[in-house]
C-alpha positions as CSV (number, residue, x, y, z in Angstrom):
1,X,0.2,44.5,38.1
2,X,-1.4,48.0,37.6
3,X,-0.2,50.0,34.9
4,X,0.1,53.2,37.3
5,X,1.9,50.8,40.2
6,X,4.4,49.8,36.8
7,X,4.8,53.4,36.2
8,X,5.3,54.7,39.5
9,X,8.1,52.1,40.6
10,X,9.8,52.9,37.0
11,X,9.6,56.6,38.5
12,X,11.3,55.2,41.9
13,X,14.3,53.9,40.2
14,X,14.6,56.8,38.2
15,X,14.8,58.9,41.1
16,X,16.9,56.7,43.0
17,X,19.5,55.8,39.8
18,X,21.7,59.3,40.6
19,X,21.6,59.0,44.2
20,X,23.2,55.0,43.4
21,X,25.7,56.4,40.9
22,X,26.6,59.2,43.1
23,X,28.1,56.6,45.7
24,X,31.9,56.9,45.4
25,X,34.5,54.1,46.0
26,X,36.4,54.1,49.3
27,X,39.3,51.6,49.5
28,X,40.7,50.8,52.9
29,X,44.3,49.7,53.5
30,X,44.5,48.3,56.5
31,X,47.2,46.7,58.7
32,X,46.6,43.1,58.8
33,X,45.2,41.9,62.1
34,X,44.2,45.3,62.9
35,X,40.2,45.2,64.3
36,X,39.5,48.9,64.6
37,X,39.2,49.8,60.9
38,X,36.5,47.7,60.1
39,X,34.3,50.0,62.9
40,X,35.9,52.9,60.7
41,X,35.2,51.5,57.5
42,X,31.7,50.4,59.2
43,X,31.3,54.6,58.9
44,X,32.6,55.0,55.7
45,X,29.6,52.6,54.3
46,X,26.8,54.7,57.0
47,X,28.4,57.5,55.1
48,X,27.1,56.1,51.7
49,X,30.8,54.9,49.8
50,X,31.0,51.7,48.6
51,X,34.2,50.2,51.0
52,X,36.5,47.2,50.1
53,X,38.9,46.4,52.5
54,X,42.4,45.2,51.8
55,X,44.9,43.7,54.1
56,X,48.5,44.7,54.0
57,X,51.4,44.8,56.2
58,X,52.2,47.9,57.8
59,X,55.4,48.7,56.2
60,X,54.5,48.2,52.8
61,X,51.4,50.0,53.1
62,X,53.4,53.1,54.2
63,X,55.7,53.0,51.8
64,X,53.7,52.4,49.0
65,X,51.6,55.6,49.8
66,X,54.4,57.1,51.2
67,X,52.9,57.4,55.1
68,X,55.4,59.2,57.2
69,X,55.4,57.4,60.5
70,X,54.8,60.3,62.5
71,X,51.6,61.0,60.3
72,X,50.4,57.2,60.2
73,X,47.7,54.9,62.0
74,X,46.4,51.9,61.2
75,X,45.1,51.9,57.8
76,X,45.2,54.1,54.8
77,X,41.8,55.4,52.5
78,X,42.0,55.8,49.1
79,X,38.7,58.2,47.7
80,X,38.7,60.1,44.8
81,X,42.7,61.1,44.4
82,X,42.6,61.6,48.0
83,X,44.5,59.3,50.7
84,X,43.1,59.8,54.2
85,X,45.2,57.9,57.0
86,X,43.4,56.9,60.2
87,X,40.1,57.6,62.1
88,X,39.5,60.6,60.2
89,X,35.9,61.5,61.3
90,X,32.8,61.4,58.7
91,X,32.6,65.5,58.5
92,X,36.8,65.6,57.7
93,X,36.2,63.2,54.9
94,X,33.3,65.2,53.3
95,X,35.1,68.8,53.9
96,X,38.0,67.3,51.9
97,X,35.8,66.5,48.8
98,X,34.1,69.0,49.1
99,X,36.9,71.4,49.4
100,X,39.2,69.9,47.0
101,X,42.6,71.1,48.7
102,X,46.2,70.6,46.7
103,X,46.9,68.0,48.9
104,X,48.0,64.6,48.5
105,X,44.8,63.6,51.5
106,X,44.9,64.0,55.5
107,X,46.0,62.2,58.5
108,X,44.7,61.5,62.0
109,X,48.4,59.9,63.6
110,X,47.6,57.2,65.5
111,X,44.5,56.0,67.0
112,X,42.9,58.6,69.2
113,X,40.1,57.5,71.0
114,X,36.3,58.5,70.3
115,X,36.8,58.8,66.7
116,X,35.2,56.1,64.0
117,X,36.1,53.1,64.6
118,X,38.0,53.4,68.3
119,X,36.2,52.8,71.3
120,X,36.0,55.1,74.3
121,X,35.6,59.0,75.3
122,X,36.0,61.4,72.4
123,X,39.3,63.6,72.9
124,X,40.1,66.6,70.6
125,X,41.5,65.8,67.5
126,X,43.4,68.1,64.4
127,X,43.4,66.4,61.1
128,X,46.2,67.5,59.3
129,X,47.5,67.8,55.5
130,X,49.9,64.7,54.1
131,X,52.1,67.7,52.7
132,X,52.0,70.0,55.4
133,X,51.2,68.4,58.6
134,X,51.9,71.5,60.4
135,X,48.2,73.1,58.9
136,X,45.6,71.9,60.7
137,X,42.8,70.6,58.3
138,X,39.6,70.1,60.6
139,X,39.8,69.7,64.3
140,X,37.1,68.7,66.9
């Protein structure tokens, strides 16, 4: 090997090791049996987060993030010290860390159409907060 092609991948991963470490965990929660959170977890990983997926049943996932069931979906996100329940699109999920509200994370209730992970036409959606559902967080 060339000492300049040596050199010049060493520069490659140099460049590329804080892009790597910059990748944040995502951990999914999902109801077992459910299909549509892998698509939205699918999203997550285009996104650039490192995803693990773990099956729960529905009830205890609720509880033990304390998921009202008017707020909930089908699975539950932990990023950062943020929870995000449901389809919440790519853009939501990057406004929240980017934002850094006082919240405990957002929700999308149940499983509305067009967003990651569920098939079909794309209807308006408001992401709200866990703590104050009434504010609207992001809408499309």
């Amino acid at each position: 090997m060339k000492r300049t092609s040596f050199l010049a991948g060493i520069a490659l991963v140099a460049l590329a090791a804080p892009a790597l470490a910059a990748r944040q965990q995502c951990t999914v929660y999902r109801d077992r049996g459910c299909g549509c959170c892998g698509g939205w977890a699918a999203a997550m990983q285009s996104a650039g987060y490192d995803v693990t997926i773990v099956d729960i049943d529905r009830a205890e996932r609720l509880a033990k993030f304390s998921i009202p069931e008017a707020l909930a979906s089908c699975h539950t996100a932990a990023v950062k010290s943020y929870l995000i329940e449901g389809h919440v699109p790519m853009p939501a999920v990057a406004h929240l860390l980017r934002v850094r509200p006082k919240t405990r994370g957002v929700a999308l209730p149940g499983m509305p159409t067009g967003t990651p992970g569920m098939p079909g036409p794309k209807v308006p959606i408001a992401v709200v907060l866990l703590d104050d559902p009434t504010r609207v967080f992001y809408s499309e």
